[in-house]
C-alpha positions in Angstrom: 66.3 64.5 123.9 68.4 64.1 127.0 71.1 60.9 127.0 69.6 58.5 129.7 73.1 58.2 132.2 73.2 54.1 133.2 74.9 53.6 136.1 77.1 50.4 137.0 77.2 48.8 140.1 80.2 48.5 141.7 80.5 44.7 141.1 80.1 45.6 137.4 83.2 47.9 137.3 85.0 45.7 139.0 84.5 43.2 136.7 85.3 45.3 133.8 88.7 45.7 135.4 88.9 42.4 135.5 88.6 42.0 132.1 91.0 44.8 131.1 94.0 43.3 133.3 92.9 39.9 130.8 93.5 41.8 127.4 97.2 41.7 125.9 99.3 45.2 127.0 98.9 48.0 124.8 95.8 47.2 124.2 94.0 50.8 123.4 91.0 52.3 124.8 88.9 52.7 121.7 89.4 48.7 121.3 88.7 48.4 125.1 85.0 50.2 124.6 84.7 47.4 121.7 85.4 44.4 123.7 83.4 45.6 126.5 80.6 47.4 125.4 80.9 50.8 127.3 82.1 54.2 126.6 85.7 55.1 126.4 85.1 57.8 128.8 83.9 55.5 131.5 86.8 52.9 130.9 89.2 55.8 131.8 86.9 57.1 134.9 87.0 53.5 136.6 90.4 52.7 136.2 91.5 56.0 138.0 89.3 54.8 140.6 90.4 51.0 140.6 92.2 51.4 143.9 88.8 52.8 145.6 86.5 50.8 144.5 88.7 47.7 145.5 88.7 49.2 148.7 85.1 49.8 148.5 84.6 46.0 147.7 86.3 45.0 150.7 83.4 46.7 153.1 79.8 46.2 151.2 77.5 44.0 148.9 78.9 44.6 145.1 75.5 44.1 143.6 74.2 47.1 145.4 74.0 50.2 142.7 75.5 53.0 145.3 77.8 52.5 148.8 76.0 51.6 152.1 77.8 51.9 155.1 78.1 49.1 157.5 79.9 45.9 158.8 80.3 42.7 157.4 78.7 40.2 160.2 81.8 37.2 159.3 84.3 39.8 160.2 82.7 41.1 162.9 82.5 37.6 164.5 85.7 36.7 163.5 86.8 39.9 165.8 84.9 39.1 168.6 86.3 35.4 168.5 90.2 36.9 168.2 89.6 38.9 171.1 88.4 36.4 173.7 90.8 34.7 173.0 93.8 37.3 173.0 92.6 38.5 176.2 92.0 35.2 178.0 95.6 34.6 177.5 96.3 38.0 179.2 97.0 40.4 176.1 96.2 43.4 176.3 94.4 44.6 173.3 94.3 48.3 172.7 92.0 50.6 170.0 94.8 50.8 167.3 95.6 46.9 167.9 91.7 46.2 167.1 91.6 48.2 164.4 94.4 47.0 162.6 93.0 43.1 163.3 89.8 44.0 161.9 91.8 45.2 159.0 93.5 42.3 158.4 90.0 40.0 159.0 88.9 42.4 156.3 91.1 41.9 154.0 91.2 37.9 154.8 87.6 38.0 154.2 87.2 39.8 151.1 89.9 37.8 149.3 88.6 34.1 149.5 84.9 35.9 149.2 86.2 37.3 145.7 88.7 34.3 144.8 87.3 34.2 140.8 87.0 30.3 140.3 85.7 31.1 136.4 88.9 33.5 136.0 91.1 31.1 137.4 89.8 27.5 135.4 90.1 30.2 132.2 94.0 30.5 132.7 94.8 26.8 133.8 92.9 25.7 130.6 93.9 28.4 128.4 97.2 30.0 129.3 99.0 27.3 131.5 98.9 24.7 128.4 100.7 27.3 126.5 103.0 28.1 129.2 103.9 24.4 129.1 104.3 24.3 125.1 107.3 26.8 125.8 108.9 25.7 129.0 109.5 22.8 130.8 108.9 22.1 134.2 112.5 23.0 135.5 112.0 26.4 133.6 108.8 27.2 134.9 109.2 29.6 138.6 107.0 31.0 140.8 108.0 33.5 143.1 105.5 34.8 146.5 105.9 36.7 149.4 104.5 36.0 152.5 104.9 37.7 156.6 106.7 36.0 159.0 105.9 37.0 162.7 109.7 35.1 163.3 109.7 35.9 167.5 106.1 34.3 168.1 105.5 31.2 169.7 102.2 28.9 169.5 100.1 31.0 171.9 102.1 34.0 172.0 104.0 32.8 175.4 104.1 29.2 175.4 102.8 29.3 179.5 99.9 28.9 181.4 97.1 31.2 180.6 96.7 32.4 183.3 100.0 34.0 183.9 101.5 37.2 182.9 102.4 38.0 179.8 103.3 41.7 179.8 106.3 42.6 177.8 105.3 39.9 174.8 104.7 43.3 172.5 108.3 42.6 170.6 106.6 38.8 169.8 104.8 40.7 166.8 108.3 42.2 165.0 107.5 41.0 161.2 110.1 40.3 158.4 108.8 39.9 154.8 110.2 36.7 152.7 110.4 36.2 149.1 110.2 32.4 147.9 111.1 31.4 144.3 111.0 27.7 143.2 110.6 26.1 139.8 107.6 23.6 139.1 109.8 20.7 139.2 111.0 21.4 142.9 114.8 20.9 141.5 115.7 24.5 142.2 114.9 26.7 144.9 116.3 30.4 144.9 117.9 31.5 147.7 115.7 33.6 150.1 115.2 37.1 150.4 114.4 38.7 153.3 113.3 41.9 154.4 113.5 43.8 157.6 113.0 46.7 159.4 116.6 47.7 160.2 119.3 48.3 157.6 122.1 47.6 159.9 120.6 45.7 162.7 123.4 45.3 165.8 123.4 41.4 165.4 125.0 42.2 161.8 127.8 43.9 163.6 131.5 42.6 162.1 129.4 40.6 159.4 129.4 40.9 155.7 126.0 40.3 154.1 127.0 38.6 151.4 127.3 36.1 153.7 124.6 35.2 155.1 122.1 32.5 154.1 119.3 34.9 152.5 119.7 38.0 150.6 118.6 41.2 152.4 117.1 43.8 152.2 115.0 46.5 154.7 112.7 49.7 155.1 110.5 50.8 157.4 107.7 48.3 157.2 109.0 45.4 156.1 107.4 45.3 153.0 108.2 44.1 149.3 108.7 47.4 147.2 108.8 47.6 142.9 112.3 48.9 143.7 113.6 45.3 145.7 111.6 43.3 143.3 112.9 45.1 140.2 116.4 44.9 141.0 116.1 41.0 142.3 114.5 40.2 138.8 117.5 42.4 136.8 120.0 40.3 138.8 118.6 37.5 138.0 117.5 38.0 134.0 122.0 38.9 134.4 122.8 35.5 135.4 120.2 33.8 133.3 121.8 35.8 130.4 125.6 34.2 131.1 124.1 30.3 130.4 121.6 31.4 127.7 119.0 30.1 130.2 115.2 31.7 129.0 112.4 30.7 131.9 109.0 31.5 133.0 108.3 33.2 136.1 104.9 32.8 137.2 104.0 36.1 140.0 100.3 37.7 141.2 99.5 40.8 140.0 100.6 42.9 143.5 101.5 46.4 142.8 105.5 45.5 143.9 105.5 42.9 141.0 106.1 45.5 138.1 105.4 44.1 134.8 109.0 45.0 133.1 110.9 43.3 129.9 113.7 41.2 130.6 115.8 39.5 128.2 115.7 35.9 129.7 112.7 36.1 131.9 109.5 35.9 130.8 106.8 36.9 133.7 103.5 35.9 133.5 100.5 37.0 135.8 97.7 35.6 137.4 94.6 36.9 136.8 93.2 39.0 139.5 91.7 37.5 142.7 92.6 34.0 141.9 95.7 33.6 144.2 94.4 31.5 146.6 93.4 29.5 143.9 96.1 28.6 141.7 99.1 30.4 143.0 101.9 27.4 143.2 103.4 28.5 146.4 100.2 28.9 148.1 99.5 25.3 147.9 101.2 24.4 150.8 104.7 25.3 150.4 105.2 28.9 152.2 103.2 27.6 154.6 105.0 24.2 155.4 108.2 26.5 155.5 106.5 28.9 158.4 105.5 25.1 160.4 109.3 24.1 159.8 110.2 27.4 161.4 108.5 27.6 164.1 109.5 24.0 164.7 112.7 24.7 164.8 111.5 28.0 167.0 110.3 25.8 169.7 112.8 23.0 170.1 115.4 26.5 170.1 113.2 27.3 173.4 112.7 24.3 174.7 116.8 23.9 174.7 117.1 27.1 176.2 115.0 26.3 178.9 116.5 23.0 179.8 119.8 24.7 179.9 118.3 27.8 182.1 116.1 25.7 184.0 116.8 27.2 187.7 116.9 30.8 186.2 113.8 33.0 187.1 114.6 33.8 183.6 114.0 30.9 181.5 110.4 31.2 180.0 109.3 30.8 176.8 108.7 34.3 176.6 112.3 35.7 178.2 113.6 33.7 175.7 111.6 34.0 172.7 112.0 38.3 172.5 115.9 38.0 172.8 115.6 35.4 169.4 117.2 38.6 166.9 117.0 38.6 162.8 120.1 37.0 162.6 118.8 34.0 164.4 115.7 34.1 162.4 117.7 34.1 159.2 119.3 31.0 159.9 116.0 29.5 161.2 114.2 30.3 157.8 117.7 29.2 155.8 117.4 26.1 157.3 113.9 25.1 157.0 113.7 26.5 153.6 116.8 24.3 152.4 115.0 21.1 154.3 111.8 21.7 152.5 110.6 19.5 149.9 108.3 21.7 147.3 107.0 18.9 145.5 106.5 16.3 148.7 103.3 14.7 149.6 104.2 16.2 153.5 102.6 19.8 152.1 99.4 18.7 152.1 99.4 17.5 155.9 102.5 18.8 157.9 101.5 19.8 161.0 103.1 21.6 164.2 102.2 20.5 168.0 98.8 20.0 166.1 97.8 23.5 165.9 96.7 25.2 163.2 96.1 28.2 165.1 99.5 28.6 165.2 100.5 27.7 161.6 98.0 30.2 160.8 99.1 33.1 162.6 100.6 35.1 160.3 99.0 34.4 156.9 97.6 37.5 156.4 100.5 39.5 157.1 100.5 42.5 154.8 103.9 42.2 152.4 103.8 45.4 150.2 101.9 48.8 150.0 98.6 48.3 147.7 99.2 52.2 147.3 102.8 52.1 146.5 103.6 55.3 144.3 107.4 54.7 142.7 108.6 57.7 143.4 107.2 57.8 146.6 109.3 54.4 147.4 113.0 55.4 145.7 112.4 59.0 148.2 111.8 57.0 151.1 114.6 55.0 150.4 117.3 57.4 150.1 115.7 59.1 153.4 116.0 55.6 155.0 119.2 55.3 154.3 120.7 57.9 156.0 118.1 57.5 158.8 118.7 53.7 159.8 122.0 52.8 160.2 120.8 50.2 163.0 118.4 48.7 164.7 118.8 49.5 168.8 115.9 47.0 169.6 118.2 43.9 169.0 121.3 42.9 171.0 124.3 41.8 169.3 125.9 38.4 170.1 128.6 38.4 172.0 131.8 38.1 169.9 133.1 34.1 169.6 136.8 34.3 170.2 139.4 32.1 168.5 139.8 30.0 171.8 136.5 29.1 171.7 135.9 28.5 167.8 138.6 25.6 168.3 137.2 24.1 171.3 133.9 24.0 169.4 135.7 22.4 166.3 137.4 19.6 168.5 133.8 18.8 170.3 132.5 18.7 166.6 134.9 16.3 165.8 135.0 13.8 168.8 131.3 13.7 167.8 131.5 12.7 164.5 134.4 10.4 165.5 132.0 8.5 168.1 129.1 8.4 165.2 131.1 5.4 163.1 129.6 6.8 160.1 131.4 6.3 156.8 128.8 9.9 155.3 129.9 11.7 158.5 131.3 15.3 157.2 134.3 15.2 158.9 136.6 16.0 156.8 134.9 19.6 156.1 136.3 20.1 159.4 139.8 20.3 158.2 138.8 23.2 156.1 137.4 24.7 159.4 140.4 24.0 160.7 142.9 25.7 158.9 141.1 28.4 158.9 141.2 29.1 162.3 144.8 28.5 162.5 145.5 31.2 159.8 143.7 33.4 161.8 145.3 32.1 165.1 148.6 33.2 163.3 147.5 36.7 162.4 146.3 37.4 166.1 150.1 37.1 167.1 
């Protein structure tokens, strides 16, 4: 007699992966068929295909038994919404720009449509309270990347609509940030950011060991296995020096590898519960992007004032010369003014437009298709490939002349403040220095 063949819908395999990412690692097949009830064969088949079929999820019903073809009627009003309103504000959209938009809808779309609310109740009842039996709050991270479009004003020109905008293209240059903080909000890690440009021409005469953020770049932008692996190793290092163990809480994103570390112990949240219960996705990364762009605008705004009788001095003129450098500092600062743990990120708001705090928070941050050995070729490749970025113009170089004319304006100010907590006397520090090097230029 011929074995009946029973197949699964699509919803059904994914939910079996599901349930294999919950089981403890190592866990073998034969044990897997046990738990689940198939055959050990079929376990095997799906998970080769887990990258399709999540795909696959992302453009049809799961409960149908075999793939129809078609489009999803949200997205597809979602698109048609984005681009009235690009173009009424004189953008011009092209094919490849559409399609990448849809993309991004998409993906939007199928993520809060397949947030698991059961998955993610099961780990804040069952594996959070033992997380807390280990750790305390001020050992307990979590780390999350998230896109920052870091040229882009409110509306993509900050001018009437009915004007020109031609030339806004470089408003859509991307830089990828990683943000750790502990639960308690008592330590945040310094940023890491990644561009496109290895040596960008801003960095010209810097060290990078300098700068306010770690960085790090590749061709897209994106958060590899390769950056994440040696941030964590770094990290586990210094941990390792104070005898320091802690949690670090991550989603399960193919650039988060699950390694073992000595003083670090990661722990990952179940599949398509992110927007759920991620920590930093409660308000934090994205009261950081509204303090940026803040500071973004009020950086224009000054610019303009100072400009104002220059055929030159719009929003947009100024807003593509803002380089990664600039940026950098932007994030630095709003990043070290941010309160993780404050009532103000549950309501902070920007010109009152949500649009705009919105704008990139579907910004893709790593390859869902990343291959390791694919990534450490195209990183040697890049290396000898981008030695700088010729999109961004350097800043003029600050001479010694003008360094101390700046220091003396920064102390009549303080002087005229009367304030006892005024930090000037970190200006004799800034002082010396630039006599030393007044000294060597003779």
């Amino acid at each position: 007699m011929s074995r009946i063949r029973k197949d699964l819908s699509l919803a059904q395999k994914l939910d079996i992966l599901d349930k294999i990412k919950l089981q403890p690692p190592g866990c073998s097949t034969r044990r897997l068929s046990e738990i689940l009830g198939v055959s050990k064969s079929t376990i095997a088949r799906i998970q080769l295909q887990e990258q399709f079929l999540r795909e696959q999820a992302l453009s049809q019903v799961t409960t149908r038994k075999r793939k129809r073809e078609g489009k999803d009627a949200d997205v597809d009003e979602a698109l048609t919404q984005w681009f009235t309103l690009a173009t009424s504000r004189g953008v011009q959209v092209s094919g490849p720009i559409l399609k990448a938009k849809s993309e991004d809808l998409a993906r939007s779309h199928g993520e809060k449509a397949s947030a698991n609310s059961e998955y993610a109740d099961e780990w804040k009842f069952t594996k959070l309270p033992q997380i807390l039996a280990k750790f305390s709050f001020d050992d307990i991270y979590n780390a999350d990347e998230t896109g920052l479009y870091y040229r882009a004003t409110p509306d993509g020109s900050l001018c009437f609509k009915h004007e020109s905008i031609a030339g806004s293209k470089k408003a859509m240059d991307r830089i990828t940030i990683l943000c750790c903080v502990n639960a308690s909000g008592t330590d945040k890690k310094k940023l890491l950011v990644i561009g496109k440009s290895k040596k960008p021409r801003c960095f010209q005469k810097m060290s990078l060991q300098k700068l306010p953020v770690e960085y790090h770049a590749n061709k897209n932008a994106w958060m590899t296995s390769a950056i994440f692996t040696d941030w964590l190793q770094r990290w586990d290092s210094e941990l390792n020096k104070t005898k320091k163990a802690i949690c670090l809480v991550l989603d399960n994103c193919t650039a988060h590898p699950n390694i073992s570390l000595k003083n670090i112990k990661l722990e990952f949240l179940p599949p398509n519960t992110t927007s759920l219960i991620q920590p930093l996705d409660m308000g934090v990364i994205q009261n950081l992007k509204v303090k940026y762009r803040a500071t973004l605008v009020n950086y224009i705004l000054e610019k303009i004032e100072d400009n104002l009788l220059e055929s030159k001095s719009t929003a947009i003129d100024i807003s593509k010369k803002i380089n990664i450098l600039q940026a950098i500092q932007f994030i630095s600062d709003s990043w070290r003014d941010l309160e993780p743990n404050s009532e103000e990120n549950d309501n902070v708001r920007v010109l009152n437009n949500v649009e705009f705090e919105q704008l990139d928070s579907n910004v893709q941050c790593y390859d869902q298709n990343e291959y390791v050995d694919d990534v450490i070729i195209q990183s040697i490749q890049y290396q000898h490939n981008s030695d700088e970025d010729t999109d961004e113009e350097p800043d003029p170089p600050i001479r010694l002349q003008e360094a101390k004319k700046s220091l003396e304006t920064l102390r009549l100010f303080f002087l005229q403040q009367g304030n006892e907590e005024s930090p000037i006397s970190a200006l004799d520090t800034c002082s010396d220095y630039i006599r030393q090097q007044t000294l060597k230029s003779i």
